[in-house]
Residue frames as a rotation matrix with the C-alpha (Angstrom) as fourth column:
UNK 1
0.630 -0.556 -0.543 123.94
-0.577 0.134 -0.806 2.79
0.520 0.821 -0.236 209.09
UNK 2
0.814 -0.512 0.274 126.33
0.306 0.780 0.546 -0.18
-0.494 -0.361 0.791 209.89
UNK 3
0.437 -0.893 -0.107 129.88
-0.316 -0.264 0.911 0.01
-0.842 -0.364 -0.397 210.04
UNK 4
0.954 0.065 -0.292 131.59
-0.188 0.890 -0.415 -1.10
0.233 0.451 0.862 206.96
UNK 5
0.604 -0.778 -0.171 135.14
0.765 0.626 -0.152 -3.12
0.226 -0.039 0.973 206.57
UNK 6
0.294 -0.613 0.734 137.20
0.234 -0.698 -0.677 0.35
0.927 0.371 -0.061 206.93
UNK 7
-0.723 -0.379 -0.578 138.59
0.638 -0.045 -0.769 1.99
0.265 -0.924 0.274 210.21
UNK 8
0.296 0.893 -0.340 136.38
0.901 -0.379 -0.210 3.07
-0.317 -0.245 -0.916 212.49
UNK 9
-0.267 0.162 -0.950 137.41
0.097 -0.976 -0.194 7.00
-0.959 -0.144 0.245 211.85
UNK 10
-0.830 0.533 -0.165 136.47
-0.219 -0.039 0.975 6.60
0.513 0.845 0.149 207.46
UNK 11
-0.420 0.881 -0.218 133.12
0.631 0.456 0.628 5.63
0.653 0.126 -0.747 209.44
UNK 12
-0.559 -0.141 -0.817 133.12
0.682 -0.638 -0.356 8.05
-0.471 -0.757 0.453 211.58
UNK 13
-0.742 -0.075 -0.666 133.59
-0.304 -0.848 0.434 10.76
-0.597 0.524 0.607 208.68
UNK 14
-0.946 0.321 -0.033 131.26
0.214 0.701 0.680 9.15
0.242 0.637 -0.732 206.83
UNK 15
-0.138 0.827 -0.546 128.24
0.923 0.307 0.233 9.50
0.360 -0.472 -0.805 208.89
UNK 16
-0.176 -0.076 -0.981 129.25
0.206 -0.978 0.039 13.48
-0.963 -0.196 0.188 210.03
UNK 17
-0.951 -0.255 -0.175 129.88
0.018 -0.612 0.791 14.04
-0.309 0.749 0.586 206.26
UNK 18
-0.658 0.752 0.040 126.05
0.446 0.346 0.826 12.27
0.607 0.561 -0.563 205.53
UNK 19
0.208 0.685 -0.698 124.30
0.894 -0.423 -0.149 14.60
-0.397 -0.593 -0.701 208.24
UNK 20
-0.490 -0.563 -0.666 126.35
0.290 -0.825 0.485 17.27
-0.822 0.045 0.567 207.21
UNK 21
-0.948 0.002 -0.317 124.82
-0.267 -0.546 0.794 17.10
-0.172 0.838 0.518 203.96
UNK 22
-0.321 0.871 0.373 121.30
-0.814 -0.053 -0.578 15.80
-0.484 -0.489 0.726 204.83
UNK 23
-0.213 -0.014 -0.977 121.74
-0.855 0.487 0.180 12.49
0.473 0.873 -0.116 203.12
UNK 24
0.046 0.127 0.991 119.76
-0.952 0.305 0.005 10.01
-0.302 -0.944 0.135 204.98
UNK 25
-0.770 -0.497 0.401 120.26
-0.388 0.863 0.323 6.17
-0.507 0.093 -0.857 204.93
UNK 26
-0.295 0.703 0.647 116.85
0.523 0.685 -0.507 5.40
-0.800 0.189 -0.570 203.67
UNK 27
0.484 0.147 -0.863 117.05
-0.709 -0.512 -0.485 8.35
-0.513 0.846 -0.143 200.79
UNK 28
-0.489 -0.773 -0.404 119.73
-0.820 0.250 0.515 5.14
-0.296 0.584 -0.756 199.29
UNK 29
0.794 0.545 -0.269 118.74
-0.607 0.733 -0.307 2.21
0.030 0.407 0.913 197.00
UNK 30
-0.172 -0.871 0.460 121.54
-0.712 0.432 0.554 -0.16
-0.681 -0.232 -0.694 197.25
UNK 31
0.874 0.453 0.177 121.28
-0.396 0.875 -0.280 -3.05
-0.282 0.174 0.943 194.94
UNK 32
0.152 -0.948 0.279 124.48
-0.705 0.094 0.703 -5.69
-0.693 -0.303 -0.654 194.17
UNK 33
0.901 0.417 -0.118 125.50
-0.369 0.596 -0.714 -7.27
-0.227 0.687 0.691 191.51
UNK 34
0.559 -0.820 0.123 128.79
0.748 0.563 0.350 -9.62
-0.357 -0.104 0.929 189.98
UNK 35
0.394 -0.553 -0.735 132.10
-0.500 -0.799 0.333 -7.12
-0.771 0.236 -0.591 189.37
UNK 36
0.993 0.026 0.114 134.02
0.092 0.426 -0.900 -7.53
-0.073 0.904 0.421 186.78
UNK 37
0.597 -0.796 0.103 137.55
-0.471 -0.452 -0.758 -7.23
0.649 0.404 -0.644 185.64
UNK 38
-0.459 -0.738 -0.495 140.72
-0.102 0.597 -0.796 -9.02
0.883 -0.314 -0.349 188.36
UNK 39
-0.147 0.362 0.921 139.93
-0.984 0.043 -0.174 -11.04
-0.103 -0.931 0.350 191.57
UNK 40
-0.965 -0.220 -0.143 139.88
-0.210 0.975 -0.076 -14.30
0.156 -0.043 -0.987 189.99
UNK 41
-0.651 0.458 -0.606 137.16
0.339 0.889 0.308 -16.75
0.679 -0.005 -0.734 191.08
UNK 42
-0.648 0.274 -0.710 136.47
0.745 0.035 -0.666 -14.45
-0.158 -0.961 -0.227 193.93
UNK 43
-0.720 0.375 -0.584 135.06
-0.522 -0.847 0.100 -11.34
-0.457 0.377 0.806 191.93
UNK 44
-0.654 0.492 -0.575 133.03
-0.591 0.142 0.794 -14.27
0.473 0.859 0.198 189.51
UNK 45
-0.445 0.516 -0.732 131.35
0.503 0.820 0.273 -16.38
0.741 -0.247 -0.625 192.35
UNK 46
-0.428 0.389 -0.816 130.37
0.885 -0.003 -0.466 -13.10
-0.184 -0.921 -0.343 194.49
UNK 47
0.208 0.534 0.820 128.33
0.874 -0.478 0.090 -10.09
0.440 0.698 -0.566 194.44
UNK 48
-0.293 -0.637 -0.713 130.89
0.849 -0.516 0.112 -7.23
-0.439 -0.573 0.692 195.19
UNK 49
-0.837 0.090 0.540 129.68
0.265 -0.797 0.543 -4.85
0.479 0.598 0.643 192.55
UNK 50
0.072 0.779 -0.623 127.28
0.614 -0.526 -0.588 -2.14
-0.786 -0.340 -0.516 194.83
UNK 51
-0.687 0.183 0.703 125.34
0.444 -0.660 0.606 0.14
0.575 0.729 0.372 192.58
UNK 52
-0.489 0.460 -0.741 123.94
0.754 -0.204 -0.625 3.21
-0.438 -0.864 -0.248 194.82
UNK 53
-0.160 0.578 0.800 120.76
0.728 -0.479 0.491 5.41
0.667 0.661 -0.344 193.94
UNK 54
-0.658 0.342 -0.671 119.97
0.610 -0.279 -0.741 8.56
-0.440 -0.897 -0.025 195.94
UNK 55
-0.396 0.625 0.673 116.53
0.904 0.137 0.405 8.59
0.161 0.769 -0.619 195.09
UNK 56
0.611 0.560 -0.559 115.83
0.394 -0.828 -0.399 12.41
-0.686 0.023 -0.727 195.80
UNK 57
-0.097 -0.731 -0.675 118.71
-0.346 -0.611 0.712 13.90
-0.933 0.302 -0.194 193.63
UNK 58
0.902 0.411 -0.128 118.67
-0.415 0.751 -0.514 10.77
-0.115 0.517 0.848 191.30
UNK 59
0.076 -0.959 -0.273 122.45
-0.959 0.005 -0.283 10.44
0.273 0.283 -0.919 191.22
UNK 60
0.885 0.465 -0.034 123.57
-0.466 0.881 -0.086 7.48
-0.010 0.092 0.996 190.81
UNK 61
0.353 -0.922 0.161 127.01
-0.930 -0.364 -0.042 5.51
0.097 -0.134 -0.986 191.65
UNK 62
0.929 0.046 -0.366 128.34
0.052 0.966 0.253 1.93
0.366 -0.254 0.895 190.70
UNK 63
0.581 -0.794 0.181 131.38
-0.814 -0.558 0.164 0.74
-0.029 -0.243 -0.970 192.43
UNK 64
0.891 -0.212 -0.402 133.69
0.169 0.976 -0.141 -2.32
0.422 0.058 0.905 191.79
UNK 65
0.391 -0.896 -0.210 137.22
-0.769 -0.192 -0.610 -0.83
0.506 0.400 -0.764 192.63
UNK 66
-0.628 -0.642 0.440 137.89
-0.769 0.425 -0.479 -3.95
0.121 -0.639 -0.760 195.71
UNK 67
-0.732 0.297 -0.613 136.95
-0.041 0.879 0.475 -7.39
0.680 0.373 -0.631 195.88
UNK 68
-0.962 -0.056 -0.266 135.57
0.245 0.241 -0.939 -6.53
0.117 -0.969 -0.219 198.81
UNK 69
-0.117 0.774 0.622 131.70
0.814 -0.285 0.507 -5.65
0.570 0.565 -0.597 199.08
UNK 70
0.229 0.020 -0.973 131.90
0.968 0.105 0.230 -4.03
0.106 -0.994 0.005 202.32
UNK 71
-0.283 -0.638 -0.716 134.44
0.436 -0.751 0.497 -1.78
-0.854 -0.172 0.490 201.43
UNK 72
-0.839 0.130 0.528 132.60
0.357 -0.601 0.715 -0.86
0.410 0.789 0.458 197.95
UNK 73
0.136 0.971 -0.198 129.74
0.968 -0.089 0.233 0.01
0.209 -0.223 -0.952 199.85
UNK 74
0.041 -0.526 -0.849 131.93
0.619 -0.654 0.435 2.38
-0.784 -0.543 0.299 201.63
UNK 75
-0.707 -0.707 -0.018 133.36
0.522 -0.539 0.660 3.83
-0.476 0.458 0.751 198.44
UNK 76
-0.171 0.814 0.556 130.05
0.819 -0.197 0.539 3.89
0.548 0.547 -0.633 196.43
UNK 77
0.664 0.647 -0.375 128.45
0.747 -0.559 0.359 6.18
0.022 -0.519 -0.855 199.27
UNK 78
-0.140 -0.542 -0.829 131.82
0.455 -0.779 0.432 8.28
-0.879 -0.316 0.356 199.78
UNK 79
-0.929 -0.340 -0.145 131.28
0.121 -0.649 0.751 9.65
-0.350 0.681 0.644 195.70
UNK 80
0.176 0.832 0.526 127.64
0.728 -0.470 0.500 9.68
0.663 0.294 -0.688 195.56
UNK 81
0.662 0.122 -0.739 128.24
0.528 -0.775 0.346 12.41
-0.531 -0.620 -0.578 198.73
UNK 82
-0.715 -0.675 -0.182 131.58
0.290 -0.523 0.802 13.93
-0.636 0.520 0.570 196.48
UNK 83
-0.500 0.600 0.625 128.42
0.594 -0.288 0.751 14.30
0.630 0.747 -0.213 193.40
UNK 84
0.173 0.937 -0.304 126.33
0.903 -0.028 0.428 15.63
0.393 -0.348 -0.851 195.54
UNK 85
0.142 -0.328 -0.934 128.33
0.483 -0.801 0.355 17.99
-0.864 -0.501 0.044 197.44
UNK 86
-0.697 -0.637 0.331 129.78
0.479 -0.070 0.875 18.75
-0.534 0.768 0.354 193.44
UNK 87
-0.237 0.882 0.407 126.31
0.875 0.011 0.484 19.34
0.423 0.471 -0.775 192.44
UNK 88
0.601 0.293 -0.743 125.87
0.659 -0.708 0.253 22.42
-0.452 -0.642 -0.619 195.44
UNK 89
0.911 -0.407 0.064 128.68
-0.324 -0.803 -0.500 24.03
0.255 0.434 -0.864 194.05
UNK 90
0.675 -0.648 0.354 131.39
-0.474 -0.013 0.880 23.16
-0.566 -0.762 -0.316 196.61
UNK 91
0.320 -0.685 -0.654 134.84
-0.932 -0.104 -0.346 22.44
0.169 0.721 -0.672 195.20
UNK 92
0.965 0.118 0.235 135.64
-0.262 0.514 0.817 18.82
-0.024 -0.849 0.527 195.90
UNK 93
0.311 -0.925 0.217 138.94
0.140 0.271 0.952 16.89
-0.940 -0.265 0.214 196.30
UNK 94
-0.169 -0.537 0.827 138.87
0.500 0.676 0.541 16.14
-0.850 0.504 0.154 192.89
UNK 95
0.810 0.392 0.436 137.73
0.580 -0.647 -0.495 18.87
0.088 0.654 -0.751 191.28
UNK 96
0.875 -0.354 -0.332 140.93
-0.385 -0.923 -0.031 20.51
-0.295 0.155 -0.943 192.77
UNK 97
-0.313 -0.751 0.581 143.21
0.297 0.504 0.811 18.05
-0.902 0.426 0.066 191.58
UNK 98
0.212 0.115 0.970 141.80
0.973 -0.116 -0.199 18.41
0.090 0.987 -0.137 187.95
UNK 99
0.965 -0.075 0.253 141.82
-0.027 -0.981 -0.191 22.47
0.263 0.178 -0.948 188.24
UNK 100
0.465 -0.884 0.054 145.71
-0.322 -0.112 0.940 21.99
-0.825 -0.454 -0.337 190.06
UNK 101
-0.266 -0.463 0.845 146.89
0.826 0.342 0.447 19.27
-0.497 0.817 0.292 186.32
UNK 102
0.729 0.427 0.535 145.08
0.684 -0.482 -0.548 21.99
0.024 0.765 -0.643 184.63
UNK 103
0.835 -0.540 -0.110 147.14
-0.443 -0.777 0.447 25.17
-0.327 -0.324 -0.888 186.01
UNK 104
0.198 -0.978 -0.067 150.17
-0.298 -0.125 0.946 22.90
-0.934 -0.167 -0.316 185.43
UNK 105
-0.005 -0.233 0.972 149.83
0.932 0.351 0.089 21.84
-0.362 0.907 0.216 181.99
UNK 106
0.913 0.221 0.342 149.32
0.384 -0.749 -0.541 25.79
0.136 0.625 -0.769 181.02
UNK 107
0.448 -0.892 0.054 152.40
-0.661 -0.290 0.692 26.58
-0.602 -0.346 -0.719 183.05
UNK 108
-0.100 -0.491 0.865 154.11
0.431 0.762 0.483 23.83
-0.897 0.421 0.135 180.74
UNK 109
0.336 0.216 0.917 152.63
0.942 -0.098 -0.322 25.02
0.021 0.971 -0.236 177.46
UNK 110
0.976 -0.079 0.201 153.66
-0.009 -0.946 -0.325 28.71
0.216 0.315 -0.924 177.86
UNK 111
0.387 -0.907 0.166 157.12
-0.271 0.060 0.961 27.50
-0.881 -0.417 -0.223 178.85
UNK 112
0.138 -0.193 0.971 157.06
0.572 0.816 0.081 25.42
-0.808 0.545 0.223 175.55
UNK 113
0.815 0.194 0.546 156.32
0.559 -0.516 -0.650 28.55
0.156 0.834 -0.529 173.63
UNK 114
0.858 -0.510 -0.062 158.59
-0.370 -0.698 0.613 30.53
-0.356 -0.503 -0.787 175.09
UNK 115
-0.085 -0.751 0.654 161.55
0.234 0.623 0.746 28.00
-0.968 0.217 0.123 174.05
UNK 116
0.179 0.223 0.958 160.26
0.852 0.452 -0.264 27.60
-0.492 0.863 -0.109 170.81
UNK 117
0.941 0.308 0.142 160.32
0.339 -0.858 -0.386 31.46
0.003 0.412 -0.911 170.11
């Protein structure tokens, strides 16, 4: 695996997190294609949009979020390994953010009743 646009320690972690979970570089399809949505001229005359396959599992992961391609490559692979890990069981980042809005919207709504009574 090659390095992409990020600092070397997001590549670092990267590459521990893809042994860690036995996700080898040649288990990925990679293919690229035009993004869409702001960037101007630079999003419509390159191919920044990375769409990654990891063909045991089948998951599957497009990214556009930066004009950059480099640096979607980067992202694409960091949330096919978040699915994947998600898929084992393991809680990820974002699963506890969504379970943390969750806890606080109930903690809101039983305040709301409470008033209301």
């Amino acid at each position: 695996m090659t390095g992409f646009a990020v600092s070397e320690a997001k590549n670092r972690w990267l590459r521990q997190k893809m042994t860690e979970l036995g996700v080898l570089e040649e288990d990925l399809e990679e293919t690229f294609a035009r993004s869409s949505g702001a960037g101007g001229q630079h999003v419509n005359k390159t191919s920044t949009c990375v769409h990654l396959r990891h063909i045991p599992s089948g998951i599957s992961v497009i990214c556009m979020a930066e004009r950059s391609q480099s640096v979607n490559r980067f992202l694409a692979r960091r949330e096919l390994l978040e699915r994947i890990e998600a898929g084992m069981g393991v809680k990820t980042a974002q699963m506890k953010r969504i379970e943390r809005l969750q806890k606080q919207k109930d903690r809101r709504r039983r305040r709301s009743i409470r008033k209301d009574a």
